[in-house]
PDB file of N, CA, C and O in Angstrom:
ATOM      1  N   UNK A   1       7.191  -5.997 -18.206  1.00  0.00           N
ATOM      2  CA  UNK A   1       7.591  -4.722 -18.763  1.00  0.00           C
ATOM      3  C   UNK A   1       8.475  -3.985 -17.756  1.00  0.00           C
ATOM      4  O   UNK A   1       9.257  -4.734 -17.171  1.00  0.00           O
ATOM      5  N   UNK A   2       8.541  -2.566 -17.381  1.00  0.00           N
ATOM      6  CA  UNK A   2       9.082  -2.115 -16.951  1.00  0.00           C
ATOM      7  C   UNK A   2       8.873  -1.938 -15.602  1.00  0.00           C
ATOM      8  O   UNK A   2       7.760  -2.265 -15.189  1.00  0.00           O
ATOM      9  N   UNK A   3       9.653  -1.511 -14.832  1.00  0.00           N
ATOM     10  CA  UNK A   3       9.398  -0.429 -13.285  1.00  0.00           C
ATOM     11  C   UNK A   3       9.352   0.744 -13.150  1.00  0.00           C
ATOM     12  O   UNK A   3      10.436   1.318 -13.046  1.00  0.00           O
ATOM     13  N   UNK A   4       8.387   1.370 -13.110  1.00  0.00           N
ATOM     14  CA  UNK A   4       8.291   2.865 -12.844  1.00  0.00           C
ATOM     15  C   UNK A   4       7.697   3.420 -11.732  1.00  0.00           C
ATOM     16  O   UNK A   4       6.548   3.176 -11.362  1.00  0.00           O
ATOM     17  N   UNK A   5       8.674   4.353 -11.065  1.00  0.00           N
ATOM     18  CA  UNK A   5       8.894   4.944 -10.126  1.00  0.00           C
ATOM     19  C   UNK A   5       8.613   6.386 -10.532  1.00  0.00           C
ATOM     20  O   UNK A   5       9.345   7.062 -11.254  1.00  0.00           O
ATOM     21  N   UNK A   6       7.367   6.809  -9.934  1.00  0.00           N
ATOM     22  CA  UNK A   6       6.862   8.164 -10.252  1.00  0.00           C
ATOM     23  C   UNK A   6       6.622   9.035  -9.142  1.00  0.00           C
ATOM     24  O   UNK A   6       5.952   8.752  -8.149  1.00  0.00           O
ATOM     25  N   UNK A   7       7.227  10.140  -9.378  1.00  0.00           N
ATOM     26  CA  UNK A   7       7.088  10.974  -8.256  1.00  0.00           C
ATOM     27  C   UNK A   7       6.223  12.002  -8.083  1.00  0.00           C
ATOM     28  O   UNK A   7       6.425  12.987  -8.792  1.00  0.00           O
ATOM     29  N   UNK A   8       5.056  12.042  -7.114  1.00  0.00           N
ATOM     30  CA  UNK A   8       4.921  12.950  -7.265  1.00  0.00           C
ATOM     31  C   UNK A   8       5.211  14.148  -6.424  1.00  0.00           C
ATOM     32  O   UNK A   8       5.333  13.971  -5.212  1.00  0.00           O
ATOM     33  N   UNK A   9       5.359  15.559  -7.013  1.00  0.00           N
ATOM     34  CA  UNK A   9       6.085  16.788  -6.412  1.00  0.00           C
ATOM     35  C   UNK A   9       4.816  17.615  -6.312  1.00  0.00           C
ATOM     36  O   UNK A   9       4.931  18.788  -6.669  1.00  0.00           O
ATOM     37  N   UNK A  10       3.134  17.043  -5.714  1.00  0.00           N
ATOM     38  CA  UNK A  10       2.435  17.967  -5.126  1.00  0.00           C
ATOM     39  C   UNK A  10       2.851  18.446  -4.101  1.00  0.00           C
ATOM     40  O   UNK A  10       3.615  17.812  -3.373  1.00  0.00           O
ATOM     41  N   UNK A  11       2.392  19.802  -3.793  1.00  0.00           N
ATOM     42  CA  UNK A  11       2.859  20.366  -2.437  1.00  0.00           C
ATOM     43  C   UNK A  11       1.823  21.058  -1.891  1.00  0.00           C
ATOM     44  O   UNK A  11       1.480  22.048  -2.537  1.00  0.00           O
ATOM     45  N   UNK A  12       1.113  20.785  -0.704  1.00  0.00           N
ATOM     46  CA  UNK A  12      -0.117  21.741  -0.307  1.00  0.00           C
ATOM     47  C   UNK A  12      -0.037  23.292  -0.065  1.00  0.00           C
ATOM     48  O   UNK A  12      -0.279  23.325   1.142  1.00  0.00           O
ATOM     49  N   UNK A  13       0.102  24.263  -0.351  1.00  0.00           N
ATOM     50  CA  UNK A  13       0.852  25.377   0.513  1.00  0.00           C
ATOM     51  C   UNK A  13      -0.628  26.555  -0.103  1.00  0.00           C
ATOM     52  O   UNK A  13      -1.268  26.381  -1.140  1.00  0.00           O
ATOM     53  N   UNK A  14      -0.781  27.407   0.660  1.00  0.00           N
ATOM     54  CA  UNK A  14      -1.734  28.570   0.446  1.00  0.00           C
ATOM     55  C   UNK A  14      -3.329  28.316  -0.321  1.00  0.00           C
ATOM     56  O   UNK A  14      -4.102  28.029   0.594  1.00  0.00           O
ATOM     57  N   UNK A  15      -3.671  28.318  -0.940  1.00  0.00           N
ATOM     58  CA  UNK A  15      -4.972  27.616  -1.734  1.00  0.00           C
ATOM     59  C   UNK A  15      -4.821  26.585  -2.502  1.00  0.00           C
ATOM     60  O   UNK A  15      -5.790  25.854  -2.712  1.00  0.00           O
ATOM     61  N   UNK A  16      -3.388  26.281  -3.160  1.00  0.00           N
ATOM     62  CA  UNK A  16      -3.161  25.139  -3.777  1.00  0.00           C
ATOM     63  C   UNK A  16      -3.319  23.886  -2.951  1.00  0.00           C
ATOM     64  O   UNK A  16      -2.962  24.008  -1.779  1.00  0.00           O
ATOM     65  N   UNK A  17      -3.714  22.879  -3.266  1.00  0.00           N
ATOM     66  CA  UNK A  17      -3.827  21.211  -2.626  1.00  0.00           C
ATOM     67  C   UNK A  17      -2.463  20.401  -3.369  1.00  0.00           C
ATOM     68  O   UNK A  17      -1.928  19.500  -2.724  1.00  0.00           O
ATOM     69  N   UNK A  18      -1.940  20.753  -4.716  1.00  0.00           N
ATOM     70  CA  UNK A  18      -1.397  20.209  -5.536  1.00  0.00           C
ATOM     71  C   UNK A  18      -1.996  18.972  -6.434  1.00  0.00           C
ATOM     72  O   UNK A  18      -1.504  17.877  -6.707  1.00  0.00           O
ATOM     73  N   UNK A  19      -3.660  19.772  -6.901  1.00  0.00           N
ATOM     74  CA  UNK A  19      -4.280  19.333  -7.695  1.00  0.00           C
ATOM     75  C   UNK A  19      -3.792  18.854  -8.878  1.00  0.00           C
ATOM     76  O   UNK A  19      -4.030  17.719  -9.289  1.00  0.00           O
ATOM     77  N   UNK A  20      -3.135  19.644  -9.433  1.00  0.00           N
ATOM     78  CA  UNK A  20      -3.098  19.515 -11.145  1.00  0.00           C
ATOM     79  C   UNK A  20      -1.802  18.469 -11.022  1.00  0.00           C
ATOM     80  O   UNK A  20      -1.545  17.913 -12.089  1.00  0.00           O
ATOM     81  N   UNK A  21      -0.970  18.119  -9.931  1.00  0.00           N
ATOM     82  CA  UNK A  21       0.211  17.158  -9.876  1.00  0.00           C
ATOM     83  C   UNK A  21      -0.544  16.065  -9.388  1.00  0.00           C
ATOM     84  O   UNK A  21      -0.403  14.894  -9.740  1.00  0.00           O
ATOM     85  N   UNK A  22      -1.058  16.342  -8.864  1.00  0.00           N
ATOM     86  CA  UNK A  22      -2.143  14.542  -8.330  1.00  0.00           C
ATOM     87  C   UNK A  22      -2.486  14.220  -9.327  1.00  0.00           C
ATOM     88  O   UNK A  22      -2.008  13.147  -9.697  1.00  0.00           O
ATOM     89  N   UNK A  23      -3.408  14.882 -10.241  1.00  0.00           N
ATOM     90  CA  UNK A  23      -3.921  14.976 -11.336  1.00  0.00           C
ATOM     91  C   UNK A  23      -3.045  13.775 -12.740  1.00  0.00           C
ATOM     92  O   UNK A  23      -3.437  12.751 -13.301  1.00  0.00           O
ATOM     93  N   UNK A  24      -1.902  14.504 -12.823  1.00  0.00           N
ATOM     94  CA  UNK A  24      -1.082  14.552 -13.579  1.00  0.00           C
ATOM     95  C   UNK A  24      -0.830  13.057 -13.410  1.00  0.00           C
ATOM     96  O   UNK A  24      -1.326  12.208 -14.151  1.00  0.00           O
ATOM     97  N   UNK A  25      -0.046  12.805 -12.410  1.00  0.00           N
ATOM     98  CA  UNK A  25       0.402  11.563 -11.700  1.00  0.00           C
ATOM     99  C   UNK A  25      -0.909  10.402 -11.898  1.00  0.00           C
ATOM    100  O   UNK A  25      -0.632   9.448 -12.625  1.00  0.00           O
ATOM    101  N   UNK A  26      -2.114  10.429 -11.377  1.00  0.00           N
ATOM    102  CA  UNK A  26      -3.144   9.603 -11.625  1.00  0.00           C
ATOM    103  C   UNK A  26      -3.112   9.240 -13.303  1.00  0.00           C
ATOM    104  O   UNK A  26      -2.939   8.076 -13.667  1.00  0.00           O
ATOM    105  N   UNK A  27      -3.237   9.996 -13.968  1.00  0.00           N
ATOM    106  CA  UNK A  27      -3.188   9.758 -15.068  1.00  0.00           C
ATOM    107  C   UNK A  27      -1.814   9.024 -15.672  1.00  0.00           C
ATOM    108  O   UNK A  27      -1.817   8.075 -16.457  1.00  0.00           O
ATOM    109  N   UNK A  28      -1.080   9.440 -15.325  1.00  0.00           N
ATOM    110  CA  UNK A  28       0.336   8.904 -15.683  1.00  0.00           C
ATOM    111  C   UNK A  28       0.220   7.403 -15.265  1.00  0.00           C
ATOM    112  O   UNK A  28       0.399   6.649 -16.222  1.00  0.00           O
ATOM    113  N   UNK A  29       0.023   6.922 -14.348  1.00  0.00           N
ATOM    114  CA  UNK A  29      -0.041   5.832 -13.644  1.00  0.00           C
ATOM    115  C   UNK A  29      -1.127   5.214 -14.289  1.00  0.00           C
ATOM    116  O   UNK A  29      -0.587   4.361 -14.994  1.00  0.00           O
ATOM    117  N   UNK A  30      -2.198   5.153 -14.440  1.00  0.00           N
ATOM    118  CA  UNK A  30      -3.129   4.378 -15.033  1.00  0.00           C
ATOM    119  C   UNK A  30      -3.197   3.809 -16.537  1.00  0.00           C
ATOM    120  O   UNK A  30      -3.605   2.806 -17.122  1.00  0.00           O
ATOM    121  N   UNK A  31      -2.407   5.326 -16.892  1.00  0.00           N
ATOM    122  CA  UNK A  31      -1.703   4.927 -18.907  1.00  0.00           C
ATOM    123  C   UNK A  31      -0.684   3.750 -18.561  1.00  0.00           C
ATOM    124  O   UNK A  31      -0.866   2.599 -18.958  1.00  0.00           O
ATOM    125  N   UNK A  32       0.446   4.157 -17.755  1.00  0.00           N
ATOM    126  CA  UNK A  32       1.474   3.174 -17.466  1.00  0.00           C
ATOM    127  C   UNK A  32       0.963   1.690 -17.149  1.00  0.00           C
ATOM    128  O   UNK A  32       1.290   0.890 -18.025  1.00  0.00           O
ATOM    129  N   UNK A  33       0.414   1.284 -16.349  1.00  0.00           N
ATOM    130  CA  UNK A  33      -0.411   0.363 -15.757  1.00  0.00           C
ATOM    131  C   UNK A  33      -1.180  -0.197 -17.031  1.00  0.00           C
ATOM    132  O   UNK A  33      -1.124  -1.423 -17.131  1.00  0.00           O
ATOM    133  N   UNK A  34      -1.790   0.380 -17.886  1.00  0.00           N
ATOM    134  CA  UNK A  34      -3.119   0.013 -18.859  1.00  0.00           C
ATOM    135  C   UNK A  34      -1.964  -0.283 -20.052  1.00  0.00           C
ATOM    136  O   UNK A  34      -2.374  -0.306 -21.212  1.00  0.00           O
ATOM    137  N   UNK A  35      -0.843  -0.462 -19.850  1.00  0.00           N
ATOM    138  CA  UNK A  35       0.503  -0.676 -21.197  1.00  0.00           C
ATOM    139  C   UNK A  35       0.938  -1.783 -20.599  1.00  0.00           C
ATOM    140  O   UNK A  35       1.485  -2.510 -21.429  1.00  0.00           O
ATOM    141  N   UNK A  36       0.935  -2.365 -19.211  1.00  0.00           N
ATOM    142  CA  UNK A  36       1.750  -3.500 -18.478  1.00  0.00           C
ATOM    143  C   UNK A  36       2.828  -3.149 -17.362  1.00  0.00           C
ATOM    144  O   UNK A  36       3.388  -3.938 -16.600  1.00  0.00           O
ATOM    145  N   UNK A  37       2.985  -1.732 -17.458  1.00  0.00           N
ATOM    146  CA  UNK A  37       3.977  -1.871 -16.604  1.00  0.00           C
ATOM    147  C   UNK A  37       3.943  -1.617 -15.147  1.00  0.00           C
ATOM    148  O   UNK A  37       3.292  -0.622 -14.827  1.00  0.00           O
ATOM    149  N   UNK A  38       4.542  -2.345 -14.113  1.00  0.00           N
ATOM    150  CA  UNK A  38       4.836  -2.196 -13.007  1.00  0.00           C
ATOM    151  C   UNK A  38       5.098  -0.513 -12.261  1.00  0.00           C
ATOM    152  O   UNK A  38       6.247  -0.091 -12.134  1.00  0.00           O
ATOM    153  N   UNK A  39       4.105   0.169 -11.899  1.00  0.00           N
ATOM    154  CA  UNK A  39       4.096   1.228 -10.863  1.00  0.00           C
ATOM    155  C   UNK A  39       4.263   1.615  -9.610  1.00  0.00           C
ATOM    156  O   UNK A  39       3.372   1.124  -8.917  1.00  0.00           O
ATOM    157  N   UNK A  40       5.088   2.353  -8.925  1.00  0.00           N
ATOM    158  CA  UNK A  40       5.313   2.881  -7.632  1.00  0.00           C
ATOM    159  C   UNK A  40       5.185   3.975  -7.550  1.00  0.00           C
ATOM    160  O   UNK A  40       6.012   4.692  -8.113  1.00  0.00           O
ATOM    161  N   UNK A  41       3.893   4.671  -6.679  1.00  0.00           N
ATOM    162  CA  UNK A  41       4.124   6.465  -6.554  1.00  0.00           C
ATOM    163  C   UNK A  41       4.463   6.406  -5.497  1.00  0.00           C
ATOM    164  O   UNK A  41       3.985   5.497  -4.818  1.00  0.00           O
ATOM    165  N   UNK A  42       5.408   7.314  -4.892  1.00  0.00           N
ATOM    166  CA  UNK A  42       5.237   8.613  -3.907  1.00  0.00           C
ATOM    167  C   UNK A  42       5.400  10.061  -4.135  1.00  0.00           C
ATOM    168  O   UNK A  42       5.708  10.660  -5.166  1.00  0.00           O
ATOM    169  N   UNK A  43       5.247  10.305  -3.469  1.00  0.00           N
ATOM    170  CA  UNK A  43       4.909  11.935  -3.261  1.00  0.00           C
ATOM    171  C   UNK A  43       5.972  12.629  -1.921  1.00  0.00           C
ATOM    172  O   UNK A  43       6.388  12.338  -0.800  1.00  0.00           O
ATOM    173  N   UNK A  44       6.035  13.680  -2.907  1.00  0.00           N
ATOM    174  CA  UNK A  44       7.550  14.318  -2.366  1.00  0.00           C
ATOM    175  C   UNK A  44       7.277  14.748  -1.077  1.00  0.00           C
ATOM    176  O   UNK A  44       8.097  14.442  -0.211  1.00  0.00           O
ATOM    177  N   UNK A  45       5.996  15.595  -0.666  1.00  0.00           N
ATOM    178  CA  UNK A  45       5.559  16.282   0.133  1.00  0.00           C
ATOM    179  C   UNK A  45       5.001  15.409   1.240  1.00  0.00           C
ATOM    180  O   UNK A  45       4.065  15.739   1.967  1.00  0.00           O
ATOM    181  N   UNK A  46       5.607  14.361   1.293  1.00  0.00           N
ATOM    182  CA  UNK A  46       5.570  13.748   2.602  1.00  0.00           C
ATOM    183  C   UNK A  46       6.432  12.649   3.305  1.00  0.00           C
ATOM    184  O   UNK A  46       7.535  12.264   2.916  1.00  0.00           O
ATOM    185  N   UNK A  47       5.671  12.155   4.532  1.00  0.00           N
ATOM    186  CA  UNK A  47       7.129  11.792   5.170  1.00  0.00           C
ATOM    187  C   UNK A  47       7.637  10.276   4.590  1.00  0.00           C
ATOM    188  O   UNK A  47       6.895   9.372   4.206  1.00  0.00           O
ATOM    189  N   UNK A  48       8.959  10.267   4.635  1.00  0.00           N
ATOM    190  CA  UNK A  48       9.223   8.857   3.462  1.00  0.00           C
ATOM    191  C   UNK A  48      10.535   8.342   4.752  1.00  0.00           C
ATOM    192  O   UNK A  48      11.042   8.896   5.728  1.00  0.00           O
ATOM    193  N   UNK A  49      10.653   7.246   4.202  1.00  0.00           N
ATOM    194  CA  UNK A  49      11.676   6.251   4.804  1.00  0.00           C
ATOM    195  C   UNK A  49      13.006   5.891   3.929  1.00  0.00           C
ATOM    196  O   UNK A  49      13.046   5.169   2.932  1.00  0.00           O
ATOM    197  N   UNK A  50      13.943   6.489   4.476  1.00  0.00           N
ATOM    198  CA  UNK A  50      14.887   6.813   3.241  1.00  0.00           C
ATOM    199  C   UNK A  50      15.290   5.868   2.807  1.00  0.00           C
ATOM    200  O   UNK A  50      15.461   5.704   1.599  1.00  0.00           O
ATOM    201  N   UNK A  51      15.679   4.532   4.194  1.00  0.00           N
ATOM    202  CA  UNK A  51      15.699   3.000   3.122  1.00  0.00           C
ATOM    203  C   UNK A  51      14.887   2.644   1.949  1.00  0.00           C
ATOM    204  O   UNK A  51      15.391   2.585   0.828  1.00  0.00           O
ATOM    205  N   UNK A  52      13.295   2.337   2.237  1.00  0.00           N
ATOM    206  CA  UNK A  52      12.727   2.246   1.209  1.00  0.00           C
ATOM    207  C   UNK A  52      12.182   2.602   0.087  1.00  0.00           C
ATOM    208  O   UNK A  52      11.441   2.054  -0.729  1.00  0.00           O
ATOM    209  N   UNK A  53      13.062   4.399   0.266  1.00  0.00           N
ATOM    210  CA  UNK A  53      13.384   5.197  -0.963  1.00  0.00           C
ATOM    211  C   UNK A  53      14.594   4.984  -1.962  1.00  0.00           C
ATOM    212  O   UNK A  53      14.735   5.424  -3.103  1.00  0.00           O
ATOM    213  N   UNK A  54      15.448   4.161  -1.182  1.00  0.00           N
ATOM    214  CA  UNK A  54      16.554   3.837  -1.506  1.00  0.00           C
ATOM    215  C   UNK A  54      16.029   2.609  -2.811  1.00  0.00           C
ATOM    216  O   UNK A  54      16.039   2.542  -4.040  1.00  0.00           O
ATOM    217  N   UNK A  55      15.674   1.907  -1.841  1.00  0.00           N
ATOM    218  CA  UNK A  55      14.772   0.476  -2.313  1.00  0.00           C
ATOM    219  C   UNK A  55      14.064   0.839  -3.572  1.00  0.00           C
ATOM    220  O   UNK A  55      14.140  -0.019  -4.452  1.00  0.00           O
ATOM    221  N   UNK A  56      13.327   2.023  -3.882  1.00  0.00           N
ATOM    222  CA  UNK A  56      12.293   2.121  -4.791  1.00  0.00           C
ATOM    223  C   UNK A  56      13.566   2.657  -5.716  1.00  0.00           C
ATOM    224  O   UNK A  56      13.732   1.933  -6.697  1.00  0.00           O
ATOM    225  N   UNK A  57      14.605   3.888  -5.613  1.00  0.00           N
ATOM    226  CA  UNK A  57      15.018   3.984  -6.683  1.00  0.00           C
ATOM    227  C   UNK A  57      16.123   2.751  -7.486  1.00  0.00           C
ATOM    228  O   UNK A  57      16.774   2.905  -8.520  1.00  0.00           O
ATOM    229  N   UNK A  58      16.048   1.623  -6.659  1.00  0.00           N
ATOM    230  CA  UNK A  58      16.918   0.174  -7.202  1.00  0.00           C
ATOM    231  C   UNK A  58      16.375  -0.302  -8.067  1.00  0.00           C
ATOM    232  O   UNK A  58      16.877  -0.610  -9.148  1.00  0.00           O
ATOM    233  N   UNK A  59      14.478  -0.536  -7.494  1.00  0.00           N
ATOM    234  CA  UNK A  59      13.647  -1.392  -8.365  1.00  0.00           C
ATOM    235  C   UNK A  59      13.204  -1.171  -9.440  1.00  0.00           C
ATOM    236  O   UNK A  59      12.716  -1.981 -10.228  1.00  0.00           O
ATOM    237  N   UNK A  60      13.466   0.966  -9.659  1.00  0.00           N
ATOM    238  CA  UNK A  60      12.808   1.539 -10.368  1.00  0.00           C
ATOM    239  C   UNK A  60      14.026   1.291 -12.178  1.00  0.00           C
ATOM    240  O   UNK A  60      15.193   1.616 -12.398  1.00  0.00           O
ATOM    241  N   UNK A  61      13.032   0.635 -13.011  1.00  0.00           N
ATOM    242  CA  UNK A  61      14.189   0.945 -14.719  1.00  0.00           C
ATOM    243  C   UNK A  61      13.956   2.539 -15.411  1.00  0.00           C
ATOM    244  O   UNK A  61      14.678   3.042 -16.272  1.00  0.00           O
ATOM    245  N   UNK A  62      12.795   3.136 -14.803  1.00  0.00           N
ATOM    246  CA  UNK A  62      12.711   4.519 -15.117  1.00  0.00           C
ATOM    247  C   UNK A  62      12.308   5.114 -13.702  1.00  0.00           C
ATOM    248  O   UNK A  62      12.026   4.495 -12.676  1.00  0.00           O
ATOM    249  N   UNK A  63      12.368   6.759 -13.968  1.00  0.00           N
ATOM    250  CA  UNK A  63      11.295   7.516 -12.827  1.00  0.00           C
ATOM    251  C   UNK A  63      11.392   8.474 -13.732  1.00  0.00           C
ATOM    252  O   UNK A  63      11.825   8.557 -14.881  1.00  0.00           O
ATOM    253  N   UNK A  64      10.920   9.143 -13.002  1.00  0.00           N
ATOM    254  CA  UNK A  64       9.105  10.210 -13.730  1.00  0.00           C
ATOM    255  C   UNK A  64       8.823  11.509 -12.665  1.00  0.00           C
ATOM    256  O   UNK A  64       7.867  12.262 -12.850  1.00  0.00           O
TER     257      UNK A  64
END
């Protein structure tokens, strides 16, 4: 099936953790996954490697 590349845009800042986007994302990913398709998360709010960001948006046929 497909490649999906999902991002997530939690951000920790003041009382928020970026619950309801973890949230969101878990769920997203497990529907995706429980249909066949191939998943990649990261998360915006941390530190990434821009090659293998590069890399993920090549492999990715959607993002999210």
């Amino acid at each position: 099936m497909s490649n999906i590349l999902i991002i997530n845009g939690a951000k920790k800042f003041a009382h928020s953790n970026g619950q309801l986007n973890d949230t969101l994302t878990e769920v997203a990913d497990g529907t995706l996954r429980d249909l066949g398709h191939d998943v990649r998360i990261v998360r915006a709010d941390s530190d990434y490697d821009v090659k293998a960001e590069v890399q993920n948006f090549l492999w990715a046929d959607v993002v999210i």
